[in-house]
VEXDREN-2710 file (C-alpha; in Angstrom, 1 decimal):
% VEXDREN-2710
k/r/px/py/pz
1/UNK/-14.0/-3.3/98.2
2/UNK/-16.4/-5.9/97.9
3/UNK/-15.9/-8.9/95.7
4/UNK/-17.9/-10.0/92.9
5/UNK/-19.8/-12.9/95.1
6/UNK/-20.4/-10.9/97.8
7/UNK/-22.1/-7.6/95.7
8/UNK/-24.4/-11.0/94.1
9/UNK/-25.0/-11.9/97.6
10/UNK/-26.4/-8.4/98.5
11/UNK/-28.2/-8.0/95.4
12/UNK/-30.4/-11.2/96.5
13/UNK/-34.1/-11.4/97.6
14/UNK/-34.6/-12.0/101.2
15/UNK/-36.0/-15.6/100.7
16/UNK/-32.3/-16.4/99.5
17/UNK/-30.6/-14.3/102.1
18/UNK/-31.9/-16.6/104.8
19/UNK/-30.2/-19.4/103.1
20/UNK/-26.7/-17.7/102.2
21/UNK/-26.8/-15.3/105.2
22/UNK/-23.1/-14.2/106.1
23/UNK/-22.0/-16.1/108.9
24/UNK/-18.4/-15.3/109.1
25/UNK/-17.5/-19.0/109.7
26/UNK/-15.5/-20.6/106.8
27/UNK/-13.5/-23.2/106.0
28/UNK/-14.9/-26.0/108.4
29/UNK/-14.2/-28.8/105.2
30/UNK/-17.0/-28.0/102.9
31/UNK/-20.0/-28.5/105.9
32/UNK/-22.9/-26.7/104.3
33/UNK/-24.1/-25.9/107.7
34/UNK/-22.1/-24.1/110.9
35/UNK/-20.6/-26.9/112.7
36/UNK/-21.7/-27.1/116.7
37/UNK/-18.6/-26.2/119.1
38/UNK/-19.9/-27.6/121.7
39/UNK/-16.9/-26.4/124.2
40/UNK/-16.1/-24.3/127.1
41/UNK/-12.8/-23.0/126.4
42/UNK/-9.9/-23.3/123.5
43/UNK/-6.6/-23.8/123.6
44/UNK/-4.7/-20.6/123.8
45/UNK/-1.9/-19.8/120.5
46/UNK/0.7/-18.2/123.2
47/UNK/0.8/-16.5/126.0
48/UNK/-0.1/-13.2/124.7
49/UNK/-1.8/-14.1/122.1
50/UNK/-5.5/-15.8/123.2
51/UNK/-6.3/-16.0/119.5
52/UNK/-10.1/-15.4/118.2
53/UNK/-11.8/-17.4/120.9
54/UNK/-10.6/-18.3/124.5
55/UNK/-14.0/-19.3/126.7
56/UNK/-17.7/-19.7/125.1
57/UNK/-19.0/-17.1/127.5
58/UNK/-17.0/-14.6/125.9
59/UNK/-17.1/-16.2/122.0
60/UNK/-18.0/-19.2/120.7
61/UNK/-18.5/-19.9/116.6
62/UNK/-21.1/-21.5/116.2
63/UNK/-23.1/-18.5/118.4
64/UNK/-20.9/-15.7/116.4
65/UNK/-22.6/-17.4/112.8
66/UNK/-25.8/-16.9/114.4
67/UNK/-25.0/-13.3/115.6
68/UNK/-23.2/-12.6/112.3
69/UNK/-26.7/-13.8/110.2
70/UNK/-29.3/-11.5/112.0
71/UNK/-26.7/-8.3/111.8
72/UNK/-27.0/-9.8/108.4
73/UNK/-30.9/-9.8/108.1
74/UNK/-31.6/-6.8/109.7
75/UNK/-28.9/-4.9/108.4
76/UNK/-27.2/-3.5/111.7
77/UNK/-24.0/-3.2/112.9
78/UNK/-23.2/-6.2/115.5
79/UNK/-25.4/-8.7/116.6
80/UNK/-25.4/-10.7/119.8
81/UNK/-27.2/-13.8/121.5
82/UNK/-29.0/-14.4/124.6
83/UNK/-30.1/-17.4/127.0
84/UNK/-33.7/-16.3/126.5
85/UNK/-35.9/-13.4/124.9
86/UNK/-35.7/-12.3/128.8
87/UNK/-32.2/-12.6/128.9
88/UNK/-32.0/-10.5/125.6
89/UNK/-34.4/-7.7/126.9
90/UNK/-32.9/-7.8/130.1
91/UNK/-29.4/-6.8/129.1
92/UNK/-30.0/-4.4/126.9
93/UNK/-32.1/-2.5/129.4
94/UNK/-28.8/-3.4/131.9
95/UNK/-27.2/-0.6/129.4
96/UNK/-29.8/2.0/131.8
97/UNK/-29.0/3.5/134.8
98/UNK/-30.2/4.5/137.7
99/UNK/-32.4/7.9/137.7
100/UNK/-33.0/7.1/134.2
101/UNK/-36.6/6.9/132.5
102/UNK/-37.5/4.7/130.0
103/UNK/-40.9/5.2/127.9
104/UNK/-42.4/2.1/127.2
105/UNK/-45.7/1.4/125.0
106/UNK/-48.6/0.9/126.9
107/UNK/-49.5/-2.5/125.0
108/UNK/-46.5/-4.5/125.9
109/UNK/-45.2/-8.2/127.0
110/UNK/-46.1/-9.5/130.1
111/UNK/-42.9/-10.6/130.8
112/UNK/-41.2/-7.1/129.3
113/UNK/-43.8/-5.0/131.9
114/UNK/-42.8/-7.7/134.6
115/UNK/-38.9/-7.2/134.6
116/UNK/-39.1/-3.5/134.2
117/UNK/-41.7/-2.7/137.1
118/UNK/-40.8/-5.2/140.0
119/UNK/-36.9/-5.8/138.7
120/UNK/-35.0/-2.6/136.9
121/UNK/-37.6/-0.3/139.1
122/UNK/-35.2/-1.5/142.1
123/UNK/-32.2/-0.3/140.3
124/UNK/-34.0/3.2/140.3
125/UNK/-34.9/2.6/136.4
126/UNK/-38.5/4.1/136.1
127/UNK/-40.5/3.0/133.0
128/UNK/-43.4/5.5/132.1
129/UNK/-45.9/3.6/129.9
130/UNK/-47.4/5.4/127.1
131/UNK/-49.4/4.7/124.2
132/UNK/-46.6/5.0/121.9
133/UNK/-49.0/5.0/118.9
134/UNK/-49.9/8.1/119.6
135/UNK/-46.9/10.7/118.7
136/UNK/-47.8/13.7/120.6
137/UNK/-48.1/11.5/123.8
138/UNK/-44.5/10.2/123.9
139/UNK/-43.2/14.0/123.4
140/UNK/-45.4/14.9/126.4
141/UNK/-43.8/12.1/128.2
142/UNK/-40.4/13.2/127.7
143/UNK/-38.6/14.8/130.3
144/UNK/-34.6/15.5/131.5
145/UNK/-34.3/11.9/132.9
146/UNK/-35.7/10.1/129.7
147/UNK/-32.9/8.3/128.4
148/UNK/-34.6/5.7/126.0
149/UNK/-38.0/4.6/124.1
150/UNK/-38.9/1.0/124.0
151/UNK/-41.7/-0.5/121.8
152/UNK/-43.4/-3.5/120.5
153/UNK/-45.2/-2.8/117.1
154/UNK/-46.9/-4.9/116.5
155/UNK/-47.6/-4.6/120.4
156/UNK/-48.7/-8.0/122.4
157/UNK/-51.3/-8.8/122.9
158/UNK/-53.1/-6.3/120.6
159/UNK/-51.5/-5.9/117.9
160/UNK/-51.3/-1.6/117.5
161/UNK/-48.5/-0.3/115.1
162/UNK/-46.3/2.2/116.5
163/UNK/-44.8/4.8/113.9
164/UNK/-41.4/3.4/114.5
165/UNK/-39.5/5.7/111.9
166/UNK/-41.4/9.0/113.6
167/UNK/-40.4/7.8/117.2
168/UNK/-36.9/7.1/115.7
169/UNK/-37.1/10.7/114.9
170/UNK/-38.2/12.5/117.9
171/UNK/-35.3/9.9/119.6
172/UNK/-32.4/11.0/117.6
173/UNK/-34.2/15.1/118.6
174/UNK/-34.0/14.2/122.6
175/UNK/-30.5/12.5/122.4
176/UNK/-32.9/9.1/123.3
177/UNK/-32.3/5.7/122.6
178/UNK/-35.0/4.0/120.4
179/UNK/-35.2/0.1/121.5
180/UNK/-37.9/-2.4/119.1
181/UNK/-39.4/-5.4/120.5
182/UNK/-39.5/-7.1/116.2
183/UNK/-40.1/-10.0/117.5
184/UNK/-44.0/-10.3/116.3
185/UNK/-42.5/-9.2/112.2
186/UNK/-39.0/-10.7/112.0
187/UNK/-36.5/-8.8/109.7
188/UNK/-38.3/-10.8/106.8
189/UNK/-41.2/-8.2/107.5
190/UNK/-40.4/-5.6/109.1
191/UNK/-36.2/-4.1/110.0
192/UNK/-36.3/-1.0/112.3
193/UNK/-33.1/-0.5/111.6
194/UNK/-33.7/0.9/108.6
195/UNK/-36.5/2.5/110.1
196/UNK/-34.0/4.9/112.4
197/UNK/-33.8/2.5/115.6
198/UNK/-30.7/2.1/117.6
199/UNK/-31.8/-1.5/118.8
200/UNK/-33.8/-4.4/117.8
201/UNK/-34.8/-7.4/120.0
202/UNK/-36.1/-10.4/119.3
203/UNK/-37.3/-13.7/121.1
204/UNK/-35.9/-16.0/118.9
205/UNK/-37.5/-19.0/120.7
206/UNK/-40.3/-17.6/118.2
207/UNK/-40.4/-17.1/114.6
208/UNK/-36.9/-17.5/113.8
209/UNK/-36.5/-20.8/115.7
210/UNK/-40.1/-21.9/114.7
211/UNK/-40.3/-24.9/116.0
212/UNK/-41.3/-24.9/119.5
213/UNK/-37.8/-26.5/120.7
214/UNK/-35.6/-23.7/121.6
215/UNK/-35.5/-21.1/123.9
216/UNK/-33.3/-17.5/122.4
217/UNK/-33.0/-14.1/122.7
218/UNK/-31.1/-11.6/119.7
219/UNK/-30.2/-8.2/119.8
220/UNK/-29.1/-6.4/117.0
221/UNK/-27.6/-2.5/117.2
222/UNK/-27.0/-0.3/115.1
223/UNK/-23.5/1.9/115.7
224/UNK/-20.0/0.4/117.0
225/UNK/-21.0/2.2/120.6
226/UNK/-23.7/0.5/121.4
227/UNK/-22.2/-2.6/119.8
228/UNK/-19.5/-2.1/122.5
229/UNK/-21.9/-1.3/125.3
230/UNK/-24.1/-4.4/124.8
231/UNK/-21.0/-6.8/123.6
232/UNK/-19.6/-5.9/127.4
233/UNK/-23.0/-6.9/129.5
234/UNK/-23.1/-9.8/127.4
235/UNK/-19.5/-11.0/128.4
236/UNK/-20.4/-8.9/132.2
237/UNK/-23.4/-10.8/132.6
238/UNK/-22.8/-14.3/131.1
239/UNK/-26.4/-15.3/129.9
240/UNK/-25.1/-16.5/126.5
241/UNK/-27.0/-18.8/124.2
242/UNK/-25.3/-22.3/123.9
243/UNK/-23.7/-23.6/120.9
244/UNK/-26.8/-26.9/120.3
245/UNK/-29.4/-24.2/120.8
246/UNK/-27.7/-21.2/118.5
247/UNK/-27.3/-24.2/115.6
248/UNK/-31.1/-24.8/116.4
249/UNK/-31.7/-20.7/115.3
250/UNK/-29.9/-20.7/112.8
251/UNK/-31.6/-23.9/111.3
252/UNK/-35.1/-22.4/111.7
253/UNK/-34.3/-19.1/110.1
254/UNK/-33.5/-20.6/107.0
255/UNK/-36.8/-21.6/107.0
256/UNK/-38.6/-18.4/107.9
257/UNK/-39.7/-16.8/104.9
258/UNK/-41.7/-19.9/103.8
259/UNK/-43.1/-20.6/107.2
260/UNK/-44.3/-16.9/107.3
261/UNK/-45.8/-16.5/103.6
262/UNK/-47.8/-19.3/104.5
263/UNK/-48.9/-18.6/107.8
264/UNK/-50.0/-15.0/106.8
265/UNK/-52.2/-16.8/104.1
266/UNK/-53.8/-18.4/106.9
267/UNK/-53.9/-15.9/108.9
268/UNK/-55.4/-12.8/106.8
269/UNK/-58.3/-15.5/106.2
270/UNK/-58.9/-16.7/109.6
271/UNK/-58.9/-13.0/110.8
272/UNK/-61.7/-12.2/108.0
273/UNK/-63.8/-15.2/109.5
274/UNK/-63.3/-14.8/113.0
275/UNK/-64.6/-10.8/112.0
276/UNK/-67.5/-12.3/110.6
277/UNK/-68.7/-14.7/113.3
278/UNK/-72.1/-14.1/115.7
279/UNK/-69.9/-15.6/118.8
280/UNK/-66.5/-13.3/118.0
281/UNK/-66.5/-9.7/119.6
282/UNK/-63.7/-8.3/118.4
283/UNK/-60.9/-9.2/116.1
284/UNK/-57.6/-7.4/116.5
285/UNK/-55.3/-8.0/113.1
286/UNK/-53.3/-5.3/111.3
287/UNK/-54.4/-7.2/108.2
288/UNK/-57.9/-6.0/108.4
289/UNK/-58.6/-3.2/106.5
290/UNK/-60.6/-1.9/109.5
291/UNK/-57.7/-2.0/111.7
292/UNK/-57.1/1.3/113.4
293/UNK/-53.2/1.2/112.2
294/UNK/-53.5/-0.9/108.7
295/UNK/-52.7/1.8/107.0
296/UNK/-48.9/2.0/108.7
297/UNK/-49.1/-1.4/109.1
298/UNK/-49.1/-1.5/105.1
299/UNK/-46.4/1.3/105.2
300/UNK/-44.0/0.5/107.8
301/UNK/-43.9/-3.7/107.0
302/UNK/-44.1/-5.9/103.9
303/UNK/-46.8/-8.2/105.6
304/UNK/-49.0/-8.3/108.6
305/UNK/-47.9/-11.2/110.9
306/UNK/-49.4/-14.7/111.9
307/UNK/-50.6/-13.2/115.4
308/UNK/-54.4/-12.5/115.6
309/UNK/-55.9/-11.7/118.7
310/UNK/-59.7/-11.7/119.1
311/UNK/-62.4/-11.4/122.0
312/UNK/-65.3/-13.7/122.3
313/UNK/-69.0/-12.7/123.9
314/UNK/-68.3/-14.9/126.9
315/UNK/-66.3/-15.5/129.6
316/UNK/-68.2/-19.5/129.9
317/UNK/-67.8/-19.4/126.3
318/UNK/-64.2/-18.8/126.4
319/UNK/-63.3/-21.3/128.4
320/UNK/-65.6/-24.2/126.8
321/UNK/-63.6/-22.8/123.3
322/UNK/-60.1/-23.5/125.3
323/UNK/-61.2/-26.8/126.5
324/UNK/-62.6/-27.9/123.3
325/UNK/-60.2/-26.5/121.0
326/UNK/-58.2/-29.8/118.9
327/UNK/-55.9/-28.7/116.3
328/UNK/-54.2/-25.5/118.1
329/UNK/-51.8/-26.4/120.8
330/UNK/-52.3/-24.4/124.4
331/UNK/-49.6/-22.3/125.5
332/UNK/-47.8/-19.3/126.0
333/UNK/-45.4/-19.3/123.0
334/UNK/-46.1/-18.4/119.4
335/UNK/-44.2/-18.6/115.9
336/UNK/-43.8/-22.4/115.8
337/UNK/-45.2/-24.8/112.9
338/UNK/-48.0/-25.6/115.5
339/UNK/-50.9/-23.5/115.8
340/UNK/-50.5/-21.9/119.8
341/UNK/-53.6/-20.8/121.3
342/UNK/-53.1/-18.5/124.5
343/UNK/-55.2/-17.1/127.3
344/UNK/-53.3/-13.5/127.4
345/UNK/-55.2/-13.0/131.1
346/UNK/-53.7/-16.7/132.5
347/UNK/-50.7/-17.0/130.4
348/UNK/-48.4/-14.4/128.7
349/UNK/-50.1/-11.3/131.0
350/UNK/-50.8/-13.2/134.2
351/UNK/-47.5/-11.4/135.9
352/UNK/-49.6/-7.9/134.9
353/UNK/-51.8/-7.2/138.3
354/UNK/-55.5/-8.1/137.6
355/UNK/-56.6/-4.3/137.6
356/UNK/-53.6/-3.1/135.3
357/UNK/-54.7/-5.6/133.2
358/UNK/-58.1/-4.9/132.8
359/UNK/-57.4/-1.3/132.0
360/UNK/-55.3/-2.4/129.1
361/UNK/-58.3/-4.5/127.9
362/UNK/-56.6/-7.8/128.6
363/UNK/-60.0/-9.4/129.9
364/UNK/-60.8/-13.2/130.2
365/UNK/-62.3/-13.5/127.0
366/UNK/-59.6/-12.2/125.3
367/UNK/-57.8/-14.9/123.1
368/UNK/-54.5/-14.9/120.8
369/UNK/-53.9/-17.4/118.2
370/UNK/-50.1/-17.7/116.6
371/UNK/-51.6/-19.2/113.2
372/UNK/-49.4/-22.2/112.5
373/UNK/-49.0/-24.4/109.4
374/UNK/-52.2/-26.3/109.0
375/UNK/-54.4/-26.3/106.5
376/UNK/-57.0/-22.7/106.7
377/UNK/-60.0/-24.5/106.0
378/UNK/-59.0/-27.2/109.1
379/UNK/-58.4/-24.4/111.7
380/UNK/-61.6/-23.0/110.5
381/UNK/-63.5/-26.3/111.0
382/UNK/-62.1/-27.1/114.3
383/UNK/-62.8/-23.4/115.7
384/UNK/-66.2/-23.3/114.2
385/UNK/-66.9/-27.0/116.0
386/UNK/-65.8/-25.4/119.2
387/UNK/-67.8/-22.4/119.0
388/UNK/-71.1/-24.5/118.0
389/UNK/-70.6/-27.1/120.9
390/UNK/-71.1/-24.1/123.4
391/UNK/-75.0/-24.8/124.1
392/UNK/-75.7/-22.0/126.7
393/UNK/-78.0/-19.7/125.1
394/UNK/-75.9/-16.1/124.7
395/UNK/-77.9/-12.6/125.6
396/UNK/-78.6/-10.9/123.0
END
C-alpha cells in the first residue's frame, strides 16, 4: 500500500524526480542531502545480529542512496555501484561463463571491445560483434552458446540506434540476457528497462556526475535474480564506489535534466552547422533528420543526446582544428559542463587495433564533441575560427 506522499511522488515529472529521488536513507536530523559515511566498518548490534551494514565493501549508506535513486530513475529492480564505468561493465559481464557467447554491437566503446577481446576472451567468453541495428543479423548470430546481447544505442563513437525493445524481444525468445550500455541517454532520455532489457549500465563519471570530477560505474537490473547475481560479484569482487565519490553522483544527478535540455539545444544546432560546412564531411547526430536511425531515435528516446560526432576532409586539417581549438576542453571523457573534444582514433578507440578500427570507420579525421554548457553561438565562433585558420588549400 502506498501512502499518499509517495503515489504524489510517482505521479511527478522527471525534472522533480531527480530532486526527490527515493534514496531509502531517512532520518539523518533533517540533512536535505545524504550524509557522507565515510567508514570502513560499523559496529556490530550483537553477535548474531550484524544489523543493516557491517563493512563498506558489502554496504555503505551513502552508496545504497545512490543505488536506491537510479533503481529509482530507471525504474528497475536493484541498483548497484561501481569503482568505474569499467568496473561496472566488467562485473556484470563476470555474471558469463566460460563457453558462453556474448553478441555485442559492432559500434561499441573502446574500452568495452578492449576488456571483452584481450580480458573475458581468456576466461573462454567469446564476444561476436554484430551490427545490432540490424535485426535479422543478431538472429543469424545466435547460436546454442549465446547466452547474452550487449549494446550501446546510441553506439560510441557513431551514434547508430539499436531497436532495443525488438532485441529485448528476440532475447526473452532465445532465453538471452539483454545488457544496454545508456550511458550516451541517461534515464532522463531514454530507460531500457521499460524497453524489455534485463540490464542497464551506465558510466556515471559522465552525465549523471557531469562535472568532470568523479570517476563511477551503475548498474541497474531488472528481476530479484539478477539483482542477486550481480549484488554477489559486487560484494565477490570488491570494486565498490566510495562513499565522497557516490555523494558526488548523486549531487550531479539532481542536476541532470537541466544540464541536458540545454546541452541538446546546443547540440541539435551545432549538428545542423557542422552539416552545413565546406570543411565538415560528415556529421553523425541522431538529431538530424537525415540520420539513418532518427526515426527510432525519435521513437525509442525523448531527446537525442549532446554527443555529435563528425568527420572533417583532412587528416592536416584535423589536427590544426585539435591544436587550435579554445573553448572545448581535449579529452577522452564526455557529459561534463565543459565542452570535451576527442580524437576517437588517439583517445577513446586507441586500444581497438589500427585495422579493426579502420573497418569500423574510426579514421583520423574522425572527431566527437560532448557539447557542454557554453553559449551555441560561442562554440560556433570558436570552431568556425579553427576551421578558417587552416590555410592549406583542400582538393577539390
Amino acid at each position: 500500500m502506498h501512502t499518499e506522499n509517495e503515489k504524489s511522488e510517482e505521479n511527478c515529472q522527471f525534472g522533480t524526480k531527480l530532486i526527490h529521488a527515493k534514496t531509502g536513507i531517512e532520518g539523518h536530523y533533517g540533512a536535505v542531502n545524504v550524509p557522507i559515511y565515510q567508514v570502513s566498518t560499523f559496529n556490530q548490534e550483537a553477535e548474531d545480529n550484524h544489523g543493516r551494514y557491517d563493512y563498506s565493501r558489502s554496504g555503505n549508506p551513502t552508496r545504497e542512496a545512490l543505488e536506491n535513486t537510479i533503481t529509482h530513475l530507471e525504474n528497475g529492480e536493484a541498483g548497484f555501484a561501481f569503482s568505474s564505468g569499467m568496473a561496472a561493465i566488467s562485473s556484470v559481464l563476470c555474471l558469463f561463463q566460460a563457453g558462453d557467447e556474448i553478441i555485442v554491437s559492432h559500434d561499441i566503446y573502446g574500452g568495452t571491445y578492449r576488456v571483452l577481446t584481450q580480458l573475458f576472451s581468456r576466461f573462454g567468453i567469446k564476444a561476436v560483434f554484430v551490427d545490432t541495428t540490424n535485426i535479422e543479423d543478431v538472429e543469424k548470430a545466435i547460436t546454442h552458446a549465446t547466452k547474452g546481447i550487449y549494446i550501446e544505442s546510441p553506439s560510441n563513437p557513431f551514434l547508430h540506434i539499436t531497436d532495443i525493445e525488438k532485441i529485448s524481444l528476440i532475447a526473452e525468445e532465445h532465453q538471452l540476457v539483454t545488457i544496454v550500455d545508456n550511458t550516451f541517454m541517461t534515464p532522463y532520455l531514454q530507460r531500457p528497462i521499460e524497453l524489455g532489457a534485463h540490464i542497464v549500465i551506465h558510466s556515471a563519471t559522465k552525465y549523471l556526475g557531469g562535472h568532470s570530477d568523479v570517476v563511477a560505474g551503475l548498474v541497474v537490473v531488472s528481476t530479484k535474480k539478477l539483482a542477486s547475481e550481480v549484488k554477489f560479484v559486487q560484494n565477490a569482487f570488491g570494486a565498490i564506489l566510495g562513499p565522497q565519490d557516490s555523494s558526488l553522483v548523486l549531487r550531479g544527478i539532481k542536476t541532470l535534466k537541466v544540464r541536458l535540455d540545454q546541452q541538446q539545444k546546443t547540440a541539435i544546432k551545432l549538428a545542423e552547422w557542422l552539416n552545413h560546412h565546406s570543411l565538415v564531411e560528415d556529421v553523425y547526430y541522431p538529431g538530424l533528420i537525415q540520420h539513418p536511425h532518427y526515426a527510432l531515435a525519435s521513437k525509442q528516446a525523448s531527446g537525442y543526446g549532446a554527443i555529435i560526432s563528425f568527420k572533417l576532409k583532412d587528416e592536416a586539417l584535423t589536427k590544426h582544428f585539435l591544436k587550435t581549438i579554445k573553448l572545448a576542453s581535449i579529452g577522452v571523457s564526455l557529459g561534463g559542463v565543459e565542452s570535451i573534444l576527442t580524437h576517437p582514433a588517439t583517445m577513446s578507440h586507441a586500444s581497438i587495433p589500427k585495422e579493426v578500427r579502420e573497418e569500423k570507420g574510426i579514421t583520423e579525421t574522425l572527431l566527437r564533441i560532448s557539447v557542454g554548457l557554453e553559449e551555441n553561438e560561442d562554440l560556433q565562433n570558436d570552431f568556425e575560427r579553427a576551421l578558417k585558420t587552416f590555410v592549406r588549400s583542400l582538393p577539390i
